[in-house]
C-alpha positions, 0 to 999 in steps of 0.5 A: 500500500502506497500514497503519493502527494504533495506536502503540507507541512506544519508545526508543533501542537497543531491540536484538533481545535485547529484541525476542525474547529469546535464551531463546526461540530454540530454536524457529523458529516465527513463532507461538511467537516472536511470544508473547514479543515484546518481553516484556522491554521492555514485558509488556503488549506481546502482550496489547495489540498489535493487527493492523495496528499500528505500533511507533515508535521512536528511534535504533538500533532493532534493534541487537544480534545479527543474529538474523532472529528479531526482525522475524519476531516484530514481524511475527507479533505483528501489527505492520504498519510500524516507524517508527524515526529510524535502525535497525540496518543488519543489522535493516533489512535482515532486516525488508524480506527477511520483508516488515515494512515500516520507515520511518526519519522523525525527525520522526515519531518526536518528533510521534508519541507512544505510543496515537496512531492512525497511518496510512503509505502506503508508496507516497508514504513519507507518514505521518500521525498521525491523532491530530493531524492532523500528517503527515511524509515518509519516503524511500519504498521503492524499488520493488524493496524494494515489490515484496519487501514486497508478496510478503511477503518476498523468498523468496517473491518469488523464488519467485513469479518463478521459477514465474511 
């Protein structure tokens, strides 16, 4: 499993206030949340963002509130893979159970800047920047988590293991 995209790149603490605004949460659907994405950190963000591209970041990125809002947004607005040095542990977590892949990789963080082509193969955890040539290694998923991922969230990896 791959992705291949153009880089957004952001700093440290981006919490999910800014990912998705708390104004925006009197809805649940995944289209209208996407069209605010990031509105209060970057206004050009939904405007710009394409299918398929990545969202880099530094430390802590989805930090705040536990809403599972946030990655839902990230993932409908079309963003394939987050690469982040560390993330939010209850962000983590609601990211691989909608199926958005995301990656922790220091390395890539500071060889990657913003409007780099990027490609990562969630299968070895490698990640190169297209741009420049250079590639960098992250902890691939485990295949439990590429199994979620691959079904596109764990509800319907459930689902598709119940009804077989």
């Amino acid at each position: 499993m791959k992705a291949k995209g153009t880089v957004f790149k952001y700093g440290d603490n981006v919490d999910t206030d800014v990912i998705i605004p708390a104004r925006y949460l009197n809805t649940s659907d995944p289209k209208e949340l996407a069209s605010h994405c990031m509105e209060d950190i970057d206004k050009e963000f939904v405007g710009r963002v394409k299918p398929g591209d990545i969202i880099v970041a530094d430390k802590n990125f989805g930090c705040g509130s536990s809403r599972e809002h946030a990655p839902l947004a990230i993932k409908t607005a079309g963003v394939s893979c987050v690469i982040a040095s560390t993330f939010a542990r209850i962000f983590y977590r609601n990211a691989i159970n909608i199926g958005l892949p995301i990656l922790e990789c220091p390395e890539a963080v500071e060889g990657i800047s913003q409007g780099d082509t990027v490609e990562v193969d969630f299968d070895s955890g490698v990640i190169t920047n297209m741009t420049t040539g250079k590639t960098f290694k992250a902890q691939p998923f485990p295949p439990f988590m590429q199994e979620i991922i691959k079904a596109d969230g764990l509800i319907n990896q459930v689902r598709a293991k119940i009804c077989g």
